[in-house]
C-alpha positions in Angstrom: -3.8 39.2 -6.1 -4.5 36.0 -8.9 -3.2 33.5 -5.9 -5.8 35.3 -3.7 -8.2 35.5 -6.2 -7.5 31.4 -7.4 -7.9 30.5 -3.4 -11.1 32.2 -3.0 -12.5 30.4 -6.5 -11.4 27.4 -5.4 -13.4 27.9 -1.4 -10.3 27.1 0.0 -10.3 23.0 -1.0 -6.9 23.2 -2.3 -4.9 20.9 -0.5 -1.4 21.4 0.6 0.4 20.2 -2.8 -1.9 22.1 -5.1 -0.8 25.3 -3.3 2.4 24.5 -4.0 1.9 23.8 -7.6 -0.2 27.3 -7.6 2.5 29.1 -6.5 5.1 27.8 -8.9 3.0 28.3 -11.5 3.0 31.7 -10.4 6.7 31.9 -10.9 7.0 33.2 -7.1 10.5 31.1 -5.9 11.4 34.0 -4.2 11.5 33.2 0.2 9.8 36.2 1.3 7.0 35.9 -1.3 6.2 32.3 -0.5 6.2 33.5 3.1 3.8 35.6 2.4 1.5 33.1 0.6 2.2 30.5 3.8 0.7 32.9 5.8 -2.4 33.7 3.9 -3.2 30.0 3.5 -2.7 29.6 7.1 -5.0 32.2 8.1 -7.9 30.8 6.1 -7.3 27.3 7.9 -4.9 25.2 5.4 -1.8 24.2 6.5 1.6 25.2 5.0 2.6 22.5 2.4 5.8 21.7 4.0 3.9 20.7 6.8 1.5 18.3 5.0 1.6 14.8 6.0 3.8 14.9 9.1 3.4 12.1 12.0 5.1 10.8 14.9 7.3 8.3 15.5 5.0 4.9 16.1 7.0 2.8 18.8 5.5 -0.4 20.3 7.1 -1.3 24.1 6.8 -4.8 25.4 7.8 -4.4 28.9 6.2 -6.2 32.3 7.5 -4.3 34.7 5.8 -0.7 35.1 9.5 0.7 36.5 11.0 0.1 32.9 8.0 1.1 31.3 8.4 4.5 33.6 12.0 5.0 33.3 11.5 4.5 29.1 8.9 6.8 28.8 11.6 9.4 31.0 14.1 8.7 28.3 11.7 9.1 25.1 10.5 13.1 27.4 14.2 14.1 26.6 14.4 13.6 22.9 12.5 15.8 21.5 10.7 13.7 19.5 7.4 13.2 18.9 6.8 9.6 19.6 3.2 7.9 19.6 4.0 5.1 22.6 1.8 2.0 23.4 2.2 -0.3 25.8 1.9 -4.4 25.7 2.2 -6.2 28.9 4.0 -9.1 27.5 3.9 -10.8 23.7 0.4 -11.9 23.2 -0.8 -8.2 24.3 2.0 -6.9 21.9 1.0 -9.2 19.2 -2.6 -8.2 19.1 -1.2 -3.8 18.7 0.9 -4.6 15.9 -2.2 -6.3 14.0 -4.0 -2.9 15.3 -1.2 -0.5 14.3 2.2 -1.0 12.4 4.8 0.6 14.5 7.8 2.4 13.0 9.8 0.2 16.1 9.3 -2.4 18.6 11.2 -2.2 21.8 10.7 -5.5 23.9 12.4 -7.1 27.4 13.2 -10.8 27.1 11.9 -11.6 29.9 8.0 -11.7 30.6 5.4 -13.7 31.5 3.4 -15.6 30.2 4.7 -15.2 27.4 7.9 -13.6 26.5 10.1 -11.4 24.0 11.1 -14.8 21.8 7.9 -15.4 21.2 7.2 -11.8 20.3 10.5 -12.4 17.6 9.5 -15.3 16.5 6.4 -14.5 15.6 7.2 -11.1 13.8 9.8 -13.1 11.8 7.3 -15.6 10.6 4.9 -12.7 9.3 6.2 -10.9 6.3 3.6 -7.8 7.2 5.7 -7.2 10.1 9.2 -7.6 8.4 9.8 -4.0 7.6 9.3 -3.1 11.5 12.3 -2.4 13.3 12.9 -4.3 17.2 14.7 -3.7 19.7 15.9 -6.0 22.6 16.3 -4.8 26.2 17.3 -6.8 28.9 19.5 -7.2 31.8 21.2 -10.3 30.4 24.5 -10.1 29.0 25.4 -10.1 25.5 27.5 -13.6 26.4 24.1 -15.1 27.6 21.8 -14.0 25.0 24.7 -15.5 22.4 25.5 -18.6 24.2 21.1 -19.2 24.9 21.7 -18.8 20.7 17.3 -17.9 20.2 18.3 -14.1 19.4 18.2 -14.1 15.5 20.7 -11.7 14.2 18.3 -8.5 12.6 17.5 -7.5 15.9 19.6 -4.6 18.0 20.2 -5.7 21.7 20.5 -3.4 24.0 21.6 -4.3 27.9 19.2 -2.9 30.7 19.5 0.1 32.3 19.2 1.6 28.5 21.2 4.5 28.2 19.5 7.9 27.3 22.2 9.0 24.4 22.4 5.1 22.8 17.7 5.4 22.8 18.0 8.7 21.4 20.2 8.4 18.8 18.6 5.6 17.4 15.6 7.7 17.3 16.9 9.9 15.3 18.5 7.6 12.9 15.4 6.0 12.2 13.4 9.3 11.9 15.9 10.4 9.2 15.4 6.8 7.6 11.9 7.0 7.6 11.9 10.3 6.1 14.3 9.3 3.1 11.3 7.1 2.4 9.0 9.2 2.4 6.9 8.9 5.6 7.4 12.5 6.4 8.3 12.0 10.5 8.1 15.3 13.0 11.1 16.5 13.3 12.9 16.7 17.0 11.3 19.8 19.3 13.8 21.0 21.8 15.6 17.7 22.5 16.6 17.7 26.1 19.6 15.6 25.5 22.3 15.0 28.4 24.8 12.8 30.1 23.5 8.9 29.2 21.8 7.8 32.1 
């Protein structure tokens, strides 16, 4: 009754970590009571607190070739996660979304025209904005070619083309559960469709 009676005093403006604070205050640690309390905030339009804050995953894919960009979005459908994709044609186009957004991860081909993935790398290395953003390399090179070409800096993860469904997904979730450590408060996987790597 005194959490009801603080929620109607306060017109329901409370946000998610006041509610929390209320109900400690309350001394209510007990499950089924804060159950209870979840359920009348959410029927009066205020979301749970442990569901405060939550986003998707914010990847960036440079890719040219609409098959990739096809068969990528195929792999990202049996995760589970909750991913917020864009697309950039090549690196000037993925250059001018990263100073829209900041992606959690870039995943860029090698290949493209006019402009290519080194250039996308090179110039993410030489702003320290964009330092923090993780990148992926897919292409159908080998791992002998992209070494013995020698342009590849070392920070970035190559992967070899056709991407396998298991190696995209785990990495998904490995940088969802880094994120989170630091606070960014990523959705968690829904009903990951995982399989045999494609």
């Amino acid at each position: 009754r005194w959490i009801r009676a603080r929620l109607d005093q306060d017109e329901m403006t409370m946000d998610g970590a006041a509610v929390t604070a209320l109900i400690d205050a309350a001394g209510l640690k007990l499950p089924r009571i804060r159950s209870a309390i979840d359920k009348l905030v959410q029927s009066r339009g205020t979301a749970a607190p442990t569901e405060t804050g939550a986003r998707p995953l914010r990847v960036l894919l440079a890719e040219d070739d609409p098959i990739q960009v096809a068969y990528f979005q195929a792999l990202l459908a049996r995760g589970g996660h909750d991913v917020a994709l864009t697309v950039a044609n090549d690196a000037s186009q993925a250059l001018i979304q990263l100073e829209r957004q900041r992606p959690d991860l870039v995943v860029t081909d090698l290949m493209m025209t006019p402009f290519d993935g080194y250039h996308l790398i090179n110039a993410m290395a030489q702003e320290s904005a964009y330092q923090p953003i993780e990148v992926i390399v897919l292409t159908a090179l080998t791992r002998k070619e992209v070494e013995e070409d020698g342009r590849l800096p070392n920070w970035v993860t190559l992967y070899q083309k056709p991407l396998q469904a298991e190696r995209l997904l785990g990495y998904l979730d490995a940088l969802a559960t880094r994120l989170n450590r630091a606070g960014q408060f990523i959705q968690a996987p829904v009903q990951p469709k995982r399989g045999p790597a494609a």
